[in-house]
N, CA, C and O atoms as a CHARMM CRD file, in Angstrom:
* protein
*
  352
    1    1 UNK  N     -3.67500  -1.13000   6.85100 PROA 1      0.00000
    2    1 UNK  CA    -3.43900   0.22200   7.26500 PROA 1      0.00000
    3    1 UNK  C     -2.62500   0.89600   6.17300 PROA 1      0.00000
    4    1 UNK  O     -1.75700   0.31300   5.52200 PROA 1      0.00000
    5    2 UNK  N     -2.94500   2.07100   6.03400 PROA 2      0.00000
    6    2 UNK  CA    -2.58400   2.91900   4.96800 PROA 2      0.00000
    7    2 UNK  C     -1.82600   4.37800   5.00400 PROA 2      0.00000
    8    2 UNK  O     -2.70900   5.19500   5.26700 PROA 2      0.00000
    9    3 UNK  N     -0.82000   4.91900   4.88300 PROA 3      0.00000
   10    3 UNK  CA    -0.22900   6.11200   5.23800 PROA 3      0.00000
   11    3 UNK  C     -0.14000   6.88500   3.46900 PROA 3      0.00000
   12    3 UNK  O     -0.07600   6.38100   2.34800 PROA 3      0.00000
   13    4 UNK  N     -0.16500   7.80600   3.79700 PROA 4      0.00000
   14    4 UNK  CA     0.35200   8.61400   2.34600 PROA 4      0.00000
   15    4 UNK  C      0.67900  10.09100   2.74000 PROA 4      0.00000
   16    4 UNK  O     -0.10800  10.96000   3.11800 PROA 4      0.00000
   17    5 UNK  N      2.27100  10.17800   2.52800 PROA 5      0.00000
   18    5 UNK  CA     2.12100  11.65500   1.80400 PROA 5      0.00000
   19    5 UNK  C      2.12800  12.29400   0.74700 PROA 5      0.00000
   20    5 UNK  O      2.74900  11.97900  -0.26800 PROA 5      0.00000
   21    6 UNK  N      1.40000  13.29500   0.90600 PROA 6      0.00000
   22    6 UNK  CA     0.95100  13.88700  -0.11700 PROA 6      0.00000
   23    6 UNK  C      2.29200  14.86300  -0.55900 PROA 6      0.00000
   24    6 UNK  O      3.10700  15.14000   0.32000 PROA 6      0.00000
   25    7 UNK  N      2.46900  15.32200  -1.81500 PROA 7      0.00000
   26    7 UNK  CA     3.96000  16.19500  -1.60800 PROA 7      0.00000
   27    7 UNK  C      3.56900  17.80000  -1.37500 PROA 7      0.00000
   28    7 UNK  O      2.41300  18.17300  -1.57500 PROA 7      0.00000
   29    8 UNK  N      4.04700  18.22700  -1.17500 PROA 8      0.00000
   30    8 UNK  CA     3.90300  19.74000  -0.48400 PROA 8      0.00000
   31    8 UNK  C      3.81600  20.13100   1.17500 PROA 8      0.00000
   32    8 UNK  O      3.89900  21.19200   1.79300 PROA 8      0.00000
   33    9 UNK  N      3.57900  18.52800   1.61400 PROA 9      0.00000
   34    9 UNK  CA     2.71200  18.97100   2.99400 PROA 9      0.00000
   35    9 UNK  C      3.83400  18.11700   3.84200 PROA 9      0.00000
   36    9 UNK  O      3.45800  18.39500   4.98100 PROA 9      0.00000
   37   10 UNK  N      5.15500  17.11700   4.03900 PROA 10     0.00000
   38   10 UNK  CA     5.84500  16.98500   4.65000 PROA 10     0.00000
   39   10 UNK  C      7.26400  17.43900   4.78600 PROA 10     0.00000
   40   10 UNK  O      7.51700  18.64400   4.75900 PROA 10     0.00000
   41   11 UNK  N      8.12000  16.62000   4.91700 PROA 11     0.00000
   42   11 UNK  CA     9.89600  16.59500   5.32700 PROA 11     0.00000
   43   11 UNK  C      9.88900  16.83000   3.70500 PROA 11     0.00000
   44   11 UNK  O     10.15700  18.01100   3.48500 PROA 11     0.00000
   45   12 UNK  N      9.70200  16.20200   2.68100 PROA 12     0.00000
   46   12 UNK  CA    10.05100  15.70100   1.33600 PROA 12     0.00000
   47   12 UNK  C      9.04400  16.60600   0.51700 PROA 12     0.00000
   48   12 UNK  O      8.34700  15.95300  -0.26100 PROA 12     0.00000
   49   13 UNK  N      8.84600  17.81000   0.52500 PROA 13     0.00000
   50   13 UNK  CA     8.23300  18.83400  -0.01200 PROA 13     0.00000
   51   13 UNK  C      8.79500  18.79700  -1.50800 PROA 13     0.00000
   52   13 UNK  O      8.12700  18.68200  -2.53600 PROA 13     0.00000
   53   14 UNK  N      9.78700  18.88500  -1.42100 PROA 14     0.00000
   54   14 UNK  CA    10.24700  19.48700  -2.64900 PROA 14     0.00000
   55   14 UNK  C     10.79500  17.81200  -3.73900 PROA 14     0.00000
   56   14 UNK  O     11.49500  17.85700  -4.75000 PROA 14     0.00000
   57   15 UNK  N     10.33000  16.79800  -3.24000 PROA 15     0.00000
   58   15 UNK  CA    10.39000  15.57100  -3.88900 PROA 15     0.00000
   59   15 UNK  C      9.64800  15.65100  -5.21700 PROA 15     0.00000
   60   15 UNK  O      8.42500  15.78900  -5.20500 PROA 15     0.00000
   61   16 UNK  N     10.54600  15.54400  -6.74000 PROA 16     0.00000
   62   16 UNK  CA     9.52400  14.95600  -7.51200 PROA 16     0.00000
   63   16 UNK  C      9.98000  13.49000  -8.24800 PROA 16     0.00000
   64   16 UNK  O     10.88900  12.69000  -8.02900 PROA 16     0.00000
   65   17 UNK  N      8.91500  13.55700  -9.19600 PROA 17     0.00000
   66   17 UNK  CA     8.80700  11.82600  -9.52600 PROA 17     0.00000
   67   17 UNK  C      7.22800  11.18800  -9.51300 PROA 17     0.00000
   68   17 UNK  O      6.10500  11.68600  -9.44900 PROA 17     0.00000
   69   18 UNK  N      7.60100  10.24200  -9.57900 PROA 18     0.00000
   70   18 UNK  CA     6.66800   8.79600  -9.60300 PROA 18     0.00000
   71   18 UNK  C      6.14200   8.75900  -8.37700 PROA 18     0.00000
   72   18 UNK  O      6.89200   9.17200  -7.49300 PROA 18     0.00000
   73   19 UNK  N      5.02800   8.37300  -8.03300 PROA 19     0.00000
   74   19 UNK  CA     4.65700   7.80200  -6.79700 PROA 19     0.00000
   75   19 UNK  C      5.51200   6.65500  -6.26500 PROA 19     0.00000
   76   19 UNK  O      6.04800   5.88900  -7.06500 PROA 19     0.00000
   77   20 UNK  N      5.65000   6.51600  -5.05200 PROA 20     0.00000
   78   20 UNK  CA     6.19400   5.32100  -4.21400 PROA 20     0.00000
   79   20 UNK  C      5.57300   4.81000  -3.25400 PROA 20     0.00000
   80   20 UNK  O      5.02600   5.36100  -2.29900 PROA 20     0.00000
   81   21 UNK  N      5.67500   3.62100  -3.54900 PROA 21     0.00000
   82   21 UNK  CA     4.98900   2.62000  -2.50700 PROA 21     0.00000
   83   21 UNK  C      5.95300   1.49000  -2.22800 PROA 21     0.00000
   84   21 UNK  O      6.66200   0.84600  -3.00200 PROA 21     0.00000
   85   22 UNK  N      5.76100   1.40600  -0.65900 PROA 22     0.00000
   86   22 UNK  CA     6.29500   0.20200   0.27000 PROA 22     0.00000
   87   22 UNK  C      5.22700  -0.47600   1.00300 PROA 22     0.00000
   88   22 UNK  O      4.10600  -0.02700   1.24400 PROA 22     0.00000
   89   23 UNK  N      5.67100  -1.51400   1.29900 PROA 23     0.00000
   90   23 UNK  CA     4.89200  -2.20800   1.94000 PROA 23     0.00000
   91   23 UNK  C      5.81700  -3.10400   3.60600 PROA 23     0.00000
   92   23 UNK  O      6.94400  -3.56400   3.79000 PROA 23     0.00000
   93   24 UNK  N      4.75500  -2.98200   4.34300 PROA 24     0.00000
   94   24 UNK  CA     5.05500  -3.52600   5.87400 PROA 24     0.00000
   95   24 UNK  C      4.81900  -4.85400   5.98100 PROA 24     0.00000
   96   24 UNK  O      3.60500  -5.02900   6.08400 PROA 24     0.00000
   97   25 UNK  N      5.39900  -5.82700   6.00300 PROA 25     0.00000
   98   25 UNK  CA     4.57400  -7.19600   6.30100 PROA 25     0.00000
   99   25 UNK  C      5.42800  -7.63500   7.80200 PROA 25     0.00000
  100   25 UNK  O      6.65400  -7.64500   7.92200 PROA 25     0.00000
  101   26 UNK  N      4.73000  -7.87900   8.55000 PROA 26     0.00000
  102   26 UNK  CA     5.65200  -8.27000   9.65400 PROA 26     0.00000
  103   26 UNK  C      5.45300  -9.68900   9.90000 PROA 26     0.00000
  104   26 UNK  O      4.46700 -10.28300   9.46500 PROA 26     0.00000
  105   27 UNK  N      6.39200 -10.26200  10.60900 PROA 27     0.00000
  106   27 UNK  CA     5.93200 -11.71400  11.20000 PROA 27     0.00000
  107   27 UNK  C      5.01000 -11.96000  11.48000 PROA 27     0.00000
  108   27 UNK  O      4.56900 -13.05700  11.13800 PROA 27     0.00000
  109   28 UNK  N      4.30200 -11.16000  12.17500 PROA 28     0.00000
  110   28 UNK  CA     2.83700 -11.45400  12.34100 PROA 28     0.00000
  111   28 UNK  C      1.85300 -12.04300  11.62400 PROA 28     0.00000
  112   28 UNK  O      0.92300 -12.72800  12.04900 PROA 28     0.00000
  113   29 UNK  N      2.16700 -11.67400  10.28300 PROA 29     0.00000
  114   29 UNK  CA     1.19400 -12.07600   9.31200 PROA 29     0.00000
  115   29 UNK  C      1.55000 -13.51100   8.74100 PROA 29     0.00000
  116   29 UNK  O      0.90400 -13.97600   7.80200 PROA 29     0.00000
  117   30 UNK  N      2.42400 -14.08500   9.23700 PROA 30     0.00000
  118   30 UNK  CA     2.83500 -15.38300   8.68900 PROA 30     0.00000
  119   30 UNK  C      4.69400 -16.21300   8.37800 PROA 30     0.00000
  120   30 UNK  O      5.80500 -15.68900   8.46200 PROA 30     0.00000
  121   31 UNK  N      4.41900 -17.16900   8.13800 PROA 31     0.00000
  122   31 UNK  CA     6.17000 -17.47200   7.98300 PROA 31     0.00000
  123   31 UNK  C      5.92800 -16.66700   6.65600 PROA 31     0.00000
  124   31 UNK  O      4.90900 -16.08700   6.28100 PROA 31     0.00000
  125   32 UNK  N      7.69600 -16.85500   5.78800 PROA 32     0.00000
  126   32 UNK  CA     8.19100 -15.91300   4.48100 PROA 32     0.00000
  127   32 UNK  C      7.46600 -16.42700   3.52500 PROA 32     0.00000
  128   32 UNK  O      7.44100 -15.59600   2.61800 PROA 32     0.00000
  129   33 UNK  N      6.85200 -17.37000   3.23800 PROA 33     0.00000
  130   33 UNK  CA     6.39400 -17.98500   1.97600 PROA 33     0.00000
  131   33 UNK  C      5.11900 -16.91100   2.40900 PROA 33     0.00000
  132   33 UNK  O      5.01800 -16.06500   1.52000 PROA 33     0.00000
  133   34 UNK  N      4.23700 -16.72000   3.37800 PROA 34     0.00000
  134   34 UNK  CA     2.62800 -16.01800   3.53300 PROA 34     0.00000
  135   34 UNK  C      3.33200 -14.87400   3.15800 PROA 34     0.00000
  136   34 UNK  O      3.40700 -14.64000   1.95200 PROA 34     0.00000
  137   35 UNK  N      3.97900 -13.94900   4.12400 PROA 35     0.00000
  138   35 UNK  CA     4.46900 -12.86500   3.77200 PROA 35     0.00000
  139   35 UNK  C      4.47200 -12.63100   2.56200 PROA 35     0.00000
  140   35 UNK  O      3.44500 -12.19900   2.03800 PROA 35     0.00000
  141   36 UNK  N      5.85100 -12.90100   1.67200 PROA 36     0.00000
  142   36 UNK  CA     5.89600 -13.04000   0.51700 PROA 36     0.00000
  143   36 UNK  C      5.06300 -13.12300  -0.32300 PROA 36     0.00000
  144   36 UNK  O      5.29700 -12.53800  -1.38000 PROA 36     0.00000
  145   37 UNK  N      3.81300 -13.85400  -0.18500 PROA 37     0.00000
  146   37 UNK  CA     2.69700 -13.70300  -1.39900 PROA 37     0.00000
  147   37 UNK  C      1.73600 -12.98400  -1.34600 PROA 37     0.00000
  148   37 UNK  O      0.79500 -13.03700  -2.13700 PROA 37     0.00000
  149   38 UNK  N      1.90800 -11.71600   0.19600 PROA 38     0.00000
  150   38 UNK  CA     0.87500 -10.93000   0.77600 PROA 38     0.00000
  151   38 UNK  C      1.87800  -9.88200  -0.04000 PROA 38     0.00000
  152   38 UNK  O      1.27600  -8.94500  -0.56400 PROA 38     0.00000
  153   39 UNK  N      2.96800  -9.90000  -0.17800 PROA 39     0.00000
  154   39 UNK  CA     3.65400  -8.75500  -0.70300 PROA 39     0.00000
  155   39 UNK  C      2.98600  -8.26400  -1.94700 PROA 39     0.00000
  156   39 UNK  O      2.42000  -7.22400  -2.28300 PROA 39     0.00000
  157   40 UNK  N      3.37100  -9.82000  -2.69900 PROA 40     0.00000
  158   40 UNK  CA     3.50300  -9.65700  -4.12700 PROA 40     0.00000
  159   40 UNK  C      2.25000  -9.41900  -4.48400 PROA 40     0.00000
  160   40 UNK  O      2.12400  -8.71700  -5.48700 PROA 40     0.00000
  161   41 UNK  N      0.97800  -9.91000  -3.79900 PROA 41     0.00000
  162   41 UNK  CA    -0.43300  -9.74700  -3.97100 PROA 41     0.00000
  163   41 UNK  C     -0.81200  -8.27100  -3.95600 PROA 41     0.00000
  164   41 UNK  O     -1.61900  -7.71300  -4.69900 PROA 41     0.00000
  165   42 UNK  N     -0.10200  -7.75200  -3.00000 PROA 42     0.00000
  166   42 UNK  CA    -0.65900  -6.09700  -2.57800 PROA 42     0.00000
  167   42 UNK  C      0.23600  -4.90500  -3.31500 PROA 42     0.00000
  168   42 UNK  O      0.01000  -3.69600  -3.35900 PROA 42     0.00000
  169   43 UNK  N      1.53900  -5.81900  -3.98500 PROA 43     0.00000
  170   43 UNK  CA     2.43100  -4.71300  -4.97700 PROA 43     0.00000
  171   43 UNK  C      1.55300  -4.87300  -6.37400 PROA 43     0.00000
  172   43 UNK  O      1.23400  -3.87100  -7.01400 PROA 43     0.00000
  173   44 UNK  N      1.20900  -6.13300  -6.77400 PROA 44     0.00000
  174   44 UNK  CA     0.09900  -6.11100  -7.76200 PROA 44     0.00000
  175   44 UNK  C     -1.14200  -5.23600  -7.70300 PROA 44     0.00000
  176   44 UNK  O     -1.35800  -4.72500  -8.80300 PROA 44     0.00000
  177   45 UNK  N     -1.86600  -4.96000  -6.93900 PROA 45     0.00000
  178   45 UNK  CA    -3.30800  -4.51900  -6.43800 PROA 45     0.00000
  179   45 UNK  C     -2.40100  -2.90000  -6.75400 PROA 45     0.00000
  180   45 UNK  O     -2.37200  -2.38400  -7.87200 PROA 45     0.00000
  181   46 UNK  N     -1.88600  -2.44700  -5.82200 PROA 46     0.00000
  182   46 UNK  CA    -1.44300  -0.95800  -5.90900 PROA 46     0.00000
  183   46 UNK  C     -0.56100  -0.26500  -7.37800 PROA 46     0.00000
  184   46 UNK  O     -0.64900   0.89900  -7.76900 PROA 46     0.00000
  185   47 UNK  N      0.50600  -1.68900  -8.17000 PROA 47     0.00000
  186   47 UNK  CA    -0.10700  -1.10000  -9.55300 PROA 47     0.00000
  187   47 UNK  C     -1.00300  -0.13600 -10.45400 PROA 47     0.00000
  188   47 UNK  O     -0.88600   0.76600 -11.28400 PROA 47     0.00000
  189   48 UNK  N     -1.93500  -0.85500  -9.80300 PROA 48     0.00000
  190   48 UNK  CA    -3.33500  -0.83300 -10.67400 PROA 48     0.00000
  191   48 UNK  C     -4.08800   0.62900 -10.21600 PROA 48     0.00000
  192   48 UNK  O     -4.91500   1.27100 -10.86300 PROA 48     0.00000
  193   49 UNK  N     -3.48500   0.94400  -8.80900 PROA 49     0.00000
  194   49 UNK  CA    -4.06500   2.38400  -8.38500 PROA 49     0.00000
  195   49 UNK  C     -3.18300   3.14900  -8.03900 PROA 49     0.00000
  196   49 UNK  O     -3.47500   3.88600  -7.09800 PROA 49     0.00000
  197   50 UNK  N     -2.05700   3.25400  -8.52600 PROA 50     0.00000
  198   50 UNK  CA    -1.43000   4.10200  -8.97800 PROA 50     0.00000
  199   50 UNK  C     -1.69200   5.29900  -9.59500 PROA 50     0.00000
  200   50 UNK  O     -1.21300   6.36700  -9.21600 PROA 50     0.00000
  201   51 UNK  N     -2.69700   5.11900 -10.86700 PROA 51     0.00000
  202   51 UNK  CA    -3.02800   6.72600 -11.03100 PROA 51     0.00000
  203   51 UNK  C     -3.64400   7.73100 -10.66300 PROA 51     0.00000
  204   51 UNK  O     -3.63800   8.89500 -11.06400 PROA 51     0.00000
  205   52 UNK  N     -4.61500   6.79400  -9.23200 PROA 52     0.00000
  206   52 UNK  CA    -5.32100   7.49500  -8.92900 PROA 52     0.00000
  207   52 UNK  C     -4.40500   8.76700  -7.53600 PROA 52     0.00000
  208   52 UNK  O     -4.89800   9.78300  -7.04600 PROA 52     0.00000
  209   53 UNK  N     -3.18800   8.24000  -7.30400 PROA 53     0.00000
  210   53 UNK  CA    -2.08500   9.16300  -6.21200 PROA 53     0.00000
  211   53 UNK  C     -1.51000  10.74600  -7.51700 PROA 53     0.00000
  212   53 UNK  O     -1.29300  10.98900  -8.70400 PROA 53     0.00000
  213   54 UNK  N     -1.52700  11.29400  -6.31600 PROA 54     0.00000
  214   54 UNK  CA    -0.85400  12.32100  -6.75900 PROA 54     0.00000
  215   54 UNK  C      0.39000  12.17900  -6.85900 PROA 54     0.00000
  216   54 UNK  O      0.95400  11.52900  -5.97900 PROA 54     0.00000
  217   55 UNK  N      1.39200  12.90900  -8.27500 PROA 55     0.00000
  218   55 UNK  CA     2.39100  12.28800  -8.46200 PROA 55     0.00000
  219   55 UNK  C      3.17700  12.79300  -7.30800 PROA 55     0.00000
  220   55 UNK  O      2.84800  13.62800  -6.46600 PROA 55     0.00000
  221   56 UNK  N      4.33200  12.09000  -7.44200 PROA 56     0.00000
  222   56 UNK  CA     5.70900  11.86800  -6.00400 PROA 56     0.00000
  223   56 UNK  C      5.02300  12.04300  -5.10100 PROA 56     0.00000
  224   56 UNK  O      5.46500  12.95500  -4.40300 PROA 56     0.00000
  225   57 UNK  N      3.90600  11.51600  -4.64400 PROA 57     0.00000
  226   57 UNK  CA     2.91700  10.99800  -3.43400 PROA 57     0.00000
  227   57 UNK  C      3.66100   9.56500  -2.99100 PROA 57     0.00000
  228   57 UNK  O      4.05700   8.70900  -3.78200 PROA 57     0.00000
  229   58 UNK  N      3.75300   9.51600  -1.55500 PROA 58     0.00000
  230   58 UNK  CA     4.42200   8.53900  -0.96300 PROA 58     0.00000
  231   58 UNK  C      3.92000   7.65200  -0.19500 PROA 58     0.00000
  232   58 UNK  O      3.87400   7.96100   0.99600 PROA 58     0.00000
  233   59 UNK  N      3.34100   6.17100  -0.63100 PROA 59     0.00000
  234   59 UNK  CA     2.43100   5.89400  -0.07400 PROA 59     0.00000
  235   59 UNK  C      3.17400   4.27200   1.01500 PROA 59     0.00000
  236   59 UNK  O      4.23400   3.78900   0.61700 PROA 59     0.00000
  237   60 UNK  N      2.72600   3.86900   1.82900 PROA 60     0.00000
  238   60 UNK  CA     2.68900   3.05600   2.90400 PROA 60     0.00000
  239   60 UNK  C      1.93600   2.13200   3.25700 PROA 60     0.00000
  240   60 UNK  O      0.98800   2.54700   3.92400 PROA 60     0.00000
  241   61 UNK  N      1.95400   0.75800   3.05200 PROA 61     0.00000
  242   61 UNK  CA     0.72400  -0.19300   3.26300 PROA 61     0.00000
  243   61 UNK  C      1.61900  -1.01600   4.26400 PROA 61     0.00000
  244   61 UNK  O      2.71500  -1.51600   4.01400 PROA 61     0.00000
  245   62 UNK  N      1.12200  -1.04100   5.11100 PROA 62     0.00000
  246   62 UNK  CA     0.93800  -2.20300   6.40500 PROA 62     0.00000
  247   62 UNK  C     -0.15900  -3.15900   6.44400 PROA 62     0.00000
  248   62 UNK  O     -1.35500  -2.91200   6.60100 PROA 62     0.00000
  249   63 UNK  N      0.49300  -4.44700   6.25600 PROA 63     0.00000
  250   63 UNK  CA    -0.44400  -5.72100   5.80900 PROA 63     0.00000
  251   63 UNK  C     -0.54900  -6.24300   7.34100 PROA 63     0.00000
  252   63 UNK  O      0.45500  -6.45800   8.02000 PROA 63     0.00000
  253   64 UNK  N     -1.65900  -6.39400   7.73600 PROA 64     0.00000
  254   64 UNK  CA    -2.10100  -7.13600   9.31600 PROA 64     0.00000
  255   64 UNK  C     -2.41600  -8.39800   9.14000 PROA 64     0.00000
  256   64 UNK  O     -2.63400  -8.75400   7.98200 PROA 64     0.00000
  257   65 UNK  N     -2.49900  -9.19600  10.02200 PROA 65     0.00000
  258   65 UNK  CA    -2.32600 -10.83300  10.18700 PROA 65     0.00000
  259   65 UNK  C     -3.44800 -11.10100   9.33600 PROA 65     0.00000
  260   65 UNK  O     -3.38100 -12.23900   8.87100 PROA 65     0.00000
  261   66 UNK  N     -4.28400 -10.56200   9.03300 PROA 66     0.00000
  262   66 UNK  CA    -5.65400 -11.13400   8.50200 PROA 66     0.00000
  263   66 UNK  C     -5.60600 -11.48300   6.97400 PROA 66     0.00000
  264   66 UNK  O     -6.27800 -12.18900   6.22300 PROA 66     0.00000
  265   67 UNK  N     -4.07600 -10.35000   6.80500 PROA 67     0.00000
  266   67 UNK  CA    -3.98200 -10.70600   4.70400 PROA 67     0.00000
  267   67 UNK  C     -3.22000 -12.21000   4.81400 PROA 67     0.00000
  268   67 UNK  O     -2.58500 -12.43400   3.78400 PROA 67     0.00000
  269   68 UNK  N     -3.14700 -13.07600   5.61000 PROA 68     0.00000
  270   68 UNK  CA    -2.13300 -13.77700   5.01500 PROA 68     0.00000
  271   68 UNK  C     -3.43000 -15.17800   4.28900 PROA 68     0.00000
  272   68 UNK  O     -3.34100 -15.97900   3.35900 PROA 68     0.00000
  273   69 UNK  N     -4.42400 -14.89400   5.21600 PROA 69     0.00000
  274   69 UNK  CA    -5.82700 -15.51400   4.89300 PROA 69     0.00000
  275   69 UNK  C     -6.67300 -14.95000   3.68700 PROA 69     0.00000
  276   69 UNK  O     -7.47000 -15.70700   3.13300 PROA 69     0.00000
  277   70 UNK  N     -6.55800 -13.92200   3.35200 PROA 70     0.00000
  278   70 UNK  CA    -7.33100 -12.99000   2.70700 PROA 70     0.00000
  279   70 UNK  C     -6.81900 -13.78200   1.07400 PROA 70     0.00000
  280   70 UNK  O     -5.68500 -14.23500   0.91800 PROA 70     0.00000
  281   71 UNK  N     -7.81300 -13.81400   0.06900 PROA 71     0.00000
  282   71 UNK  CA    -7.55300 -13.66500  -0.92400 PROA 71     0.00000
  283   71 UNK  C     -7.26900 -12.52200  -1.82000 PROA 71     0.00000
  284   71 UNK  O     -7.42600 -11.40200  -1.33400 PROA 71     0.00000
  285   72 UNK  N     -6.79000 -12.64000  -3.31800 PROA 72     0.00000
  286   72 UNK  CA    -6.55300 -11.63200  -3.76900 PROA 72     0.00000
  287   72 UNK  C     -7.45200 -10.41400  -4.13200 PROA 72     0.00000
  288   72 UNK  O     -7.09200  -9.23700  -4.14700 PROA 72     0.00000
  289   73 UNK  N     -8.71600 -10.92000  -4.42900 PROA 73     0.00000
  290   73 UNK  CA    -9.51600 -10.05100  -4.80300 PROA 73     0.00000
  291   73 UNK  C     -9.72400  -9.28700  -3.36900 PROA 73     0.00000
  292   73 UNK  O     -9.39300  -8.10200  -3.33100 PROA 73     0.00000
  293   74 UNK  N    -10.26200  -9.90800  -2.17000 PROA 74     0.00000
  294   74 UNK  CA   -10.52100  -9.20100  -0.85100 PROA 74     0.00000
  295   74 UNK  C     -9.74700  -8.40100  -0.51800 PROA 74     0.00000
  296   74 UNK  O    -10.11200  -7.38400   0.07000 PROA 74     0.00000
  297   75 UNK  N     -7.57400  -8.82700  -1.01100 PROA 75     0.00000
  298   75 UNK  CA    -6.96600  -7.57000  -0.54900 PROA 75     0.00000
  299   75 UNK  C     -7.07100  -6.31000  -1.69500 PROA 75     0.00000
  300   75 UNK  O     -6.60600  -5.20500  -1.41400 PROA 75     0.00000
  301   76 UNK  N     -7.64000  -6.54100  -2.84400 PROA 76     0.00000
  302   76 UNK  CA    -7.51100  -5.74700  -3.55700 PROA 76     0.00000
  303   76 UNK  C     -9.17400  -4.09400  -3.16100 PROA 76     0.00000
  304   76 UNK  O     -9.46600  -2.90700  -3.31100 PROA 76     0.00000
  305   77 UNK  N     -9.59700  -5.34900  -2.64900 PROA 77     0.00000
  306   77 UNK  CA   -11.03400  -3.89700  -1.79900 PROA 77     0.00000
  307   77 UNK  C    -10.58100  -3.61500  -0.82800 PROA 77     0.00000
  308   77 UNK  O    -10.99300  -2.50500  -0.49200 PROA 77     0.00000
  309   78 UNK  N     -9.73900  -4.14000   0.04200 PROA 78     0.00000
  310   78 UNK  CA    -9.31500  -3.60500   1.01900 PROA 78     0.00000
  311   78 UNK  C     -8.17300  -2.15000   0.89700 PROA 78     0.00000
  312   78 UNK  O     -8.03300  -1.09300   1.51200 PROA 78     0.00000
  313   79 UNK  N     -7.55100  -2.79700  -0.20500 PROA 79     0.00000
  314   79 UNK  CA    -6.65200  -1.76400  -0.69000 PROA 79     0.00000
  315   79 UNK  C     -7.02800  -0.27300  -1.04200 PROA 79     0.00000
  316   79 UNK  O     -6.63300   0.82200  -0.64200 PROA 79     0.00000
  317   80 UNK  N     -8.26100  -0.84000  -2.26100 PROA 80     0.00000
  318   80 UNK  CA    -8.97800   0.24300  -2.68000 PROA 80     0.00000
  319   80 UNK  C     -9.43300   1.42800  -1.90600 PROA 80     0.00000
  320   80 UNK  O     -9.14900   2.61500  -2.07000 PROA 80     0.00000
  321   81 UNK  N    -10.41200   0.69500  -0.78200 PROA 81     0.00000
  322   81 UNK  CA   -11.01400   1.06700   0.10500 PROA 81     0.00000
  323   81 UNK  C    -10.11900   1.92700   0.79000 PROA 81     0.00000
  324   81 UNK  O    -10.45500   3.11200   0.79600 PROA 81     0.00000
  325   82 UNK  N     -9.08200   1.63400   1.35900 PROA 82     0.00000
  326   82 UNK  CA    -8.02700   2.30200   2.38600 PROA 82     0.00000
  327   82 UNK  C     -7.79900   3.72900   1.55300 PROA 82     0.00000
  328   82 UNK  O     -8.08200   4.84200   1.99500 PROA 82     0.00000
  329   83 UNK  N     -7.23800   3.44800   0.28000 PROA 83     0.00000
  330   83 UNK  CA    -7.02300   4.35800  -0.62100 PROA 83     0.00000
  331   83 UNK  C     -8.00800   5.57100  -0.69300 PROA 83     0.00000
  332   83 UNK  O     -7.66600   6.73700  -0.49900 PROA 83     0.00000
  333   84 UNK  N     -9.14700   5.19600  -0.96600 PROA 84     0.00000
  334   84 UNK  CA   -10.44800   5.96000  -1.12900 PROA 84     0.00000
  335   84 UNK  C    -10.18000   7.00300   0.52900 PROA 84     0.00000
  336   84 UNK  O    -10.19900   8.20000   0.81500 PROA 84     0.00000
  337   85 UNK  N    -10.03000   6.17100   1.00600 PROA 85     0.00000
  338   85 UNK  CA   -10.13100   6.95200   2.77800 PROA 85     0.00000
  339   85 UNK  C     -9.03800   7.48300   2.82200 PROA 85     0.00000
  340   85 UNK  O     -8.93500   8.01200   3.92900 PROA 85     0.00000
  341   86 UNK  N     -8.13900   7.64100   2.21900 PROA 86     0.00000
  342   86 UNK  CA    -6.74200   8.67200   2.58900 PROA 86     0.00000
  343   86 UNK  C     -7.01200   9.97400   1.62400 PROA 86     0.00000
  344   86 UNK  O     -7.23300  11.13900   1.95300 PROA 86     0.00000
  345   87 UNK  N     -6.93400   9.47100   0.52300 PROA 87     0.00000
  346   87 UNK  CA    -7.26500  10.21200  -0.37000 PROA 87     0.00000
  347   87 UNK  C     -8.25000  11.57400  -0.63000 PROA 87     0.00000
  348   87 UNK  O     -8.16200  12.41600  -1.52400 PROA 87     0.00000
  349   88 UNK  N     -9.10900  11.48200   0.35900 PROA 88     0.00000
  350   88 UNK  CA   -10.62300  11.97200   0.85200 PROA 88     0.00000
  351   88 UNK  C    -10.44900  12.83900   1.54500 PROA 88     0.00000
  352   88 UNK  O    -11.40400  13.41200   2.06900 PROA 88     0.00000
């Protein structure tokens, strides 16, 4: 699951900068070692699509039980994908 704001259009209108991204991993998705490598897997992946956000765009990834199974490449279409659909 994917959130983004865009800047102009919330609370943080007048925010500039870099894009930001956080990420949600809850227990759900696994003990700290799964978590943890669902993090680092999906802070890697969003790197990489970074340029495609508008700058000081604020973006939000919530990882669901299914990434802790998921490989890297699968979270990286999933990522994409989510992206493509906010973005749109």
């Amino acid at each position: 699951m994917v959130h983004l704001l865009v800047p102009g259009t919330g609370p943080d209108a007048d925010r500039e900068g870099d894009p930001q991204v956080g990420f949600v991993v809850s227990k759900a998705v696994g003990p700290a070692v799964a978590r943890n490598r669902v993090k680092r897997r999906l802070r890697h992946q969003a790197r990489e699509s970074l340029s495609g956000l508008p700058g000081s765009a604020v973006l939000v990834v919530r990882a669901l039980p299914a990434a802790a199974d998921a490989d890297y490449d699968a979270l990286g279409v999933d990522l994409r994908r989510c992206l493509e659909r906010v973005l749109s």
